[in-house]
N, C-alpha and C positions, 0 to 999 in steps of 0.2 A: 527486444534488442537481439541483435544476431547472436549464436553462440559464439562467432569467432570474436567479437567485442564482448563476449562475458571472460574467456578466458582470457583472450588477451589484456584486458582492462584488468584481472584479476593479477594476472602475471608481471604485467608494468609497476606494479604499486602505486603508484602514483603519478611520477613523471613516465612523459611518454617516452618511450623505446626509441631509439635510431632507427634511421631508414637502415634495411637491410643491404651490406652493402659483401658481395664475394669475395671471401679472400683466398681462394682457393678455387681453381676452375674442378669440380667433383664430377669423377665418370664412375660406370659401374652399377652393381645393383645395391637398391636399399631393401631391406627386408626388416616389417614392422609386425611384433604380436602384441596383441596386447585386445586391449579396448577400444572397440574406434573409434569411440566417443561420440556417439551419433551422428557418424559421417564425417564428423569434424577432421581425425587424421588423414582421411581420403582428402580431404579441401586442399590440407598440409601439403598433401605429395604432391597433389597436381600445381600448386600454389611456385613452389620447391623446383620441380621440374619446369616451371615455365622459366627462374630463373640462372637454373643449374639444367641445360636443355642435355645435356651428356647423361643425365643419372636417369638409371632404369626401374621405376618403385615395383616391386614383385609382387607387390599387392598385400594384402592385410588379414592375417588369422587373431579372427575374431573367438576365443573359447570361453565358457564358463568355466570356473574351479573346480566344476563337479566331472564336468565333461573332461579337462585335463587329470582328476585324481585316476577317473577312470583308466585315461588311455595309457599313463603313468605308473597306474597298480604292477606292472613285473619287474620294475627298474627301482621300485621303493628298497630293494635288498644293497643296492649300490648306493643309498644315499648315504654321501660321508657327512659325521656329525661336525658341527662346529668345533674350529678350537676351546679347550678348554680356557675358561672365563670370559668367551665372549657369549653373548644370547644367540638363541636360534634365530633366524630369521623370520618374521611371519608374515605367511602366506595367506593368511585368511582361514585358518583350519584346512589347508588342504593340502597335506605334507606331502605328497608325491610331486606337488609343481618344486619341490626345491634343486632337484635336478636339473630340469628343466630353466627353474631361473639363472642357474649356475652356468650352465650352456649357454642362454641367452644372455646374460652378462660379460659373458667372452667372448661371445659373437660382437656385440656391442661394443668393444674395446678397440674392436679391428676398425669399425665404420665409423666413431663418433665424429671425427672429422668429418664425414659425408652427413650426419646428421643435425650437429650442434647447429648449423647456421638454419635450420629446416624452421624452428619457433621463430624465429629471428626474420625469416622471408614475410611468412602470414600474420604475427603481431606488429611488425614494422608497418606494414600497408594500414590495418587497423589502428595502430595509435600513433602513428608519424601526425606530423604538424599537417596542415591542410591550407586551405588557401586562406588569406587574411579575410577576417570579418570588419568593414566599415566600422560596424556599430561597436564594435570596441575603440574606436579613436572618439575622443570629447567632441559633443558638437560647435558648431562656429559660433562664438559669441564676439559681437561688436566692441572693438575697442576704441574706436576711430569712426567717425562718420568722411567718408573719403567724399571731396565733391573736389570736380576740376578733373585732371586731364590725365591718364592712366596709357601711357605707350605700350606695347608689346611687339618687339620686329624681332623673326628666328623662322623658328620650325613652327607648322600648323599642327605638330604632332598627330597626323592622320585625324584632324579635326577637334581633338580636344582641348586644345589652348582655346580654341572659340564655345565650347560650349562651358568651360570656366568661365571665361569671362564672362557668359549670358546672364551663369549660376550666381558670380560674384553682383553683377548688374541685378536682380534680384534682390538681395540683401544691402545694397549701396546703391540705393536708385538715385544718387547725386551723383557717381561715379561717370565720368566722361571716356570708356575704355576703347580706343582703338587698334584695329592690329594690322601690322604689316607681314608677311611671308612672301613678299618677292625673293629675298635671296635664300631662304631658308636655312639651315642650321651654318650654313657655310658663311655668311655674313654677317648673322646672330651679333657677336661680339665687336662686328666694324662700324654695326647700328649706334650701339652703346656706346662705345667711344668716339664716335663723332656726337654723341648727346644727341641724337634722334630717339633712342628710345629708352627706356628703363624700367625693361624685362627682357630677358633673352634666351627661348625657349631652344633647346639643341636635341637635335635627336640622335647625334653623335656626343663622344666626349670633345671635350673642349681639348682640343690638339696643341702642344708646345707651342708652334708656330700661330697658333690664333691666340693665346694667352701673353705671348710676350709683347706685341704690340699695346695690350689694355696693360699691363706691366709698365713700360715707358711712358704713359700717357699717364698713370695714375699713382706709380711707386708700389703698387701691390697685385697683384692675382683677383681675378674676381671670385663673388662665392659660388660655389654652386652646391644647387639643391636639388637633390632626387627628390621627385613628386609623383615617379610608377614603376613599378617593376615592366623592364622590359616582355614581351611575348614566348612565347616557347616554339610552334611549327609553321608557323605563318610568314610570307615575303611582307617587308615591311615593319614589322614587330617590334624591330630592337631583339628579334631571337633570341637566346641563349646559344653562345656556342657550344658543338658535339664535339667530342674528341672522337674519332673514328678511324677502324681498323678494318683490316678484311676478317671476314667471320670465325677464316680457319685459325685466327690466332688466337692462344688460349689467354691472354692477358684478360684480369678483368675489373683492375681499376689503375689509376696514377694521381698523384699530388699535384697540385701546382710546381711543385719546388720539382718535381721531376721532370714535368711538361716546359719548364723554363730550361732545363740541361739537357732536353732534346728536341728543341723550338731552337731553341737561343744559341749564343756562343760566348766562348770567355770573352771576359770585358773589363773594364780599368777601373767603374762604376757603372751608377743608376743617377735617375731624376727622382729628388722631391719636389715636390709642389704642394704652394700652398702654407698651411697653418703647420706644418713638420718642418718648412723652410726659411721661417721669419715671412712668410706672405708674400714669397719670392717665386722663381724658377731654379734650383740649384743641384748643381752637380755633385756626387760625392761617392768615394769609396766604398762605402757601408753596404754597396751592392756588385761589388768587384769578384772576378772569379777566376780561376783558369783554367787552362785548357785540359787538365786535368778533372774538372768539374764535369765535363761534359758527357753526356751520356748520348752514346754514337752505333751500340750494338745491344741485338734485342735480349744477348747473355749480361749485362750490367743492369738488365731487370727481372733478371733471377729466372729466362726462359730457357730452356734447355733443347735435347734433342739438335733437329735441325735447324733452330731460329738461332741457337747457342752466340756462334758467331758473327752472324749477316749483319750487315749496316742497316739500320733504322733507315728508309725513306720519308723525309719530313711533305705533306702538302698542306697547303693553304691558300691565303687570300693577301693580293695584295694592296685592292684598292684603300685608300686613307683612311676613310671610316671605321673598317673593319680591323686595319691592321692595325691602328693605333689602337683598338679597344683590346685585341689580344695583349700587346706590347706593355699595357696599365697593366692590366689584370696579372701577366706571366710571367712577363721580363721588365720589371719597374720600367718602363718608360724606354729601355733600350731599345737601338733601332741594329743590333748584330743578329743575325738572325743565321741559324745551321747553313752552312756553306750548299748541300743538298736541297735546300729549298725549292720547293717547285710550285712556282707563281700563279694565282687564276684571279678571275674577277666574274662580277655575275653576269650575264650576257648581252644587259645594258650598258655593262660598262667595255666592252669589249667591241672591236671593229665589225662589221658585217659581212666583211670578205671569211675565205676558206681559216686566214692568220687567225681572224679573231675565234673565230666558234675553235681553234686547235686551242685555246686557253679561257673558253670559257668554263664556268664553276662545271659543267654538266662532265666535262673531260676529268675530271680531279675525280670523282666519284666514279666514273668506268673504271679510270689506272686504276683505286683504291679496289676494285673487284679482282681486279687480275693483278695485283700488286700483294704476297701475301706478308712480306716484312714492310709494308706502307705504314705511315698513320698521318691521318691530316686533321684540322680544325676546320669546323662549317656547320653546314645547317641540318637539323634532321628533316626540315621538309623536305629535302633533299634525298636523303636513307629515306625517308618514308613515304614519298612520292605524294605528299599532300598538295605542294606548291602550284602556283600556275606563272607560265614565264608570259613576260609581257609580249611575244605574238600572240598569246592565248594557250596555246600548247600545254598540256599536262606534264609537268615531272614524273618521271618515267618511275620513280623507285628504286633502292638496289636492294634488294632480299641479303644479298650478298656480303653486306657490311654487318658489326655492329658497335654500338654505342659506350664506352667505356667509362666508368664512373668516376665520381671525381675529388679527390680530399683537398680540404685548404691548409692542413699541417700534414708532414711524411706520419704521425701517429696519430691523426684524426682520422674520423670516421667520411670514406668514402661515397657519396650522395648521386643516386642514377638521373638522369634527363629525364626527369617526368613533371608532369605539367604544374602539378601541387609543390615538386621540390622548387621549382622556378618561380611560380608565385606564394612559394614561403620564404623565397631567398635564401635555403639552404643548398642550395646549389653554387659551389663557387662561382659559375661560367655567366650566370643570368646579369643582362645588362639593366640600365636604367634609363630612362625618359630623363633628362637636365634642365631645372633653369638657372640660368647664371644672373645674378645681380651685382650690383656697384654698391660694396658696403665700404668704407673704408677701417681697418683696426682700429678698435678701441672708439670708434662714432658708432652711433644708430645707424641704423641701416633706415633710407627717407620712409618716412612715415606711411604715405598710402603705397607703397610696394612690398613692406611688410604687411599690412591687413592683407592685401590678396595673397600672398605666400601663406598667411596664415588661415586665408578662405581656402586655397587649397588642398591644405593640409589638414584640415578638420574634414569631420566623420562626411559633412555634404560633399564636402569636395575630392574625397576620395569616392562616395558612392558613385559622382558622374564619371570617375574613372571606371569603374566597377561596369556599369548600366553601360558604356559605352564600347568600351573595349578600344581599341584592342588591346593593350596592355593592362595589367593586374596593379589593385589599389596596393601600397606597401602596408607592411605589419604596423602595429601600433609602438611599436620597442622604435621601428625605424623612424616613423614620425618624428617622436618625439629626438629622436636625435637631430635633426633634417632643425624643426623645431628653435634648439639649441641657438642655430648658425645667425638665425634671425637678429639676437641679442646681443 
């Protein structure tokens, strides 16, 4: 086993440690003596420094006791004893370091804040959660022999709705499973309520306006069920959104609850939906703010110098998909959004003349280079240049930006955009894969649309998500929630 998993595993006690999250942008030198533990505190600094990129490690004096009593022998006249009734300190028989630790201990006073978070960067990485294991969800046992006729009309979910149903066909080879993806997630729910179909796979959230018509036709919301964790750098994915800044800003994480009072604007309320609203669509104060709430300059999040004052430049996205999934996730459901706003779409969705490329996604990400009080929401393929736009063309990358991490309470712990936080779902921003069913409260939910929800959601039917990609199987904790909705 690595040493950094023996220490760190030693150090956790048991539960795993937090992703390491900065709460403090740290510049300067660190200066470490000690032990270096077989290269291990070398690993630390450089570990430390990839994600404290300001801090300068001086590097590491490695001594023995003998070699420090040595070098220490003319300075043993200066050592002050302990106060009386407290013990000497021990050094290990080698009373000349006691000076020396007394120096080093007040040296150590001045940095600890440059330090403390340093075990925190390299045991985080080591015992943070990782991606979900299938084989921790129970496997599919039959409850139901489904024979007859199994609709599904929505989203292809980049092809995994069909190799479900292959999986489910498999294990209910009486099973009659059809599917339709002519309108894709956008009709999803117009299928179902004209009774064409009953499955409705979305790869967006299910938007206000496509829920209140199945509302009027049936008196309730339909269910829906996360069945994947969305993608992390890929077009297509269900990405997780980045919250993204230009590089020179020293910010280095935000809440939701902060991201909604420099996204959002004051407002009267919010939307519940759902099993929070009697199974309804309803509006209510309990999400009310005011303009007082709003966070508008980059000094109301504690930046100083010359950000102190400067208005916050908000960017983002405005096409529907996208922006209703921020709007869930940020601002309950609101559609007020910072007066500063500044609108893009991704270059599919944008015209082909000179107008469209001046608001396509690629333009959001230059300003956000030369913009240094900016922050926008989007994609890291985008920061990372991994993407390919549908001419074919490479995303160009911005070195320039970076990625700011993320809390779900203003006192919880802040989670960076990395690929294991997204498919561990500790990352607030990560989306989901939907299907929506017709259950109605307090009925069953029909019988063969539960066994395939339930083929889904077992250990097989997260593997084909797993095997297939492109999105990540959910945890076993979330299943079983997902699970619940069935009943």
């Amino acid at each position: 086993m690595p040493a950094v998993a023996v220490i760190c595993g030693l150090l956790a006690v048991v539960p795993p440690l937090p992703t390491y999250q900065p709460q403090v942008a740290v510049s300067g030198t660190i200066r470490n003596f000690g032990s270096g533990l077989g290269g291990l505190v070398k690993l630390w600094e450089q570990g430390f420094a990839k994600l404290q990129p300001a801090v300068r490690p001086a590097g590491h004096s490695s001594r023995s006791c003998a070699s420090s009593c040595a070098s220490s022998s003319a300075a043993r006249g200066r050592i002050r004893r302990p106060p009386r009734g407290l013990p000497a300190p021990d050094h290990g028989g080698c009373p000349g370091a006691t000076e020396e630790a007394r120096l080093i201990e007040k040296d150590t006073m001045r940095v600890r804040l440059k330090t403390a978070p340093l075990l925190a960067a390299l045991c985080s990485s080591a015992a943070s959660a990782q991606a979900p294991d299938p084989r921790a969800i129970p496997p599919y046992k039959k409850e139901l022999n489904v024979v007859g006729g199994l609709r599904i009309a929505g989203s292809e979910l980049k092809g995994v709705v069909d190799l479900l149903a292959e999986g489910f066909r498999k294990l209910q080879p009486d099973a009659k499973v059809s599917t339709n993806f002519m309108t894709s997630s956008e009709g999803a729910l117009g299928m179902m309520i004209a009774g064409v179909s009953d499955v409705a796979p979305m790869g967006d959230d299910a938007k206000i306006t496509d829920q209140m018509p199945f509302f009027n036709a049936f008196g309730y919301v339909p269910t829906e069920i996360s069945i994947a964790t969305g993608g992390y750098d890929k077009r297509g994915t269900l990405f997780a959104w980045a919250i993204v800044v230009n590089k020179a800003n020293p910010l280095a994480r935000l809440s939701i609850d902060q991201l909604d009072r420099i996204f959002g604007s004051e407002r009267t309320g919010g939307w519940e939906i759902g099993a929070n609203a009697a199974n309804n669509l309803l509006f209510t104060a309990k999400y009310a703010r005011g303009r007082d709430s709003n966070i508008r300059t980059w000094g109301q999040l504690g930046l100083e110098g010359d950000y102190a004052d400067k208005e916050i430049q908000t960017y983002g996205y405005v096409a529907p998909g996208f922006a209703v999934s921020f709007e869930r996730m940020v601002m309950h459901w609101s559609v007020k959004w910072n007066p500063n706003f500044r609108e893009y779409v991704e270059m599919k969705e944008a015209t082909g003349d000179a107008d469209g490329r001046a608001i396509a996604s690629q333009r959001m990400y230059e300003a956000l280079e030369q913009d240094k009080y900016g922050i926008g929401w989007g994609a890291l393929m985008h920061v990372n240049g991994t993407c390919v736009n549908p001419d074919g063309s490479k995303c160009p990358g911005h070195p320039d930006l970076k990625i700011i991490a993320v809390s779900r309470t203003p006192d919880g712990p802040a989670v960076p955009l990395t690929s294991d936080n997204v498919a561990n779902r500790s990352y607030p921003l990560a989306r989901d894969a939907y299907i929506y069913v017709n259950k109605a409260p307090g009925r069953p939910l029909d019988p063969k649309v539960r066994e395939f929800l339930r083929f889904i959601l077992s250990r097989e039917g997260q593997e084909i998500v797993a095997r297939n990609g492109p999105y990540f199987p959910i945890p076993a904790g979330y299943v079983r929630e997902q699970l619940k909705k069935l009943d």
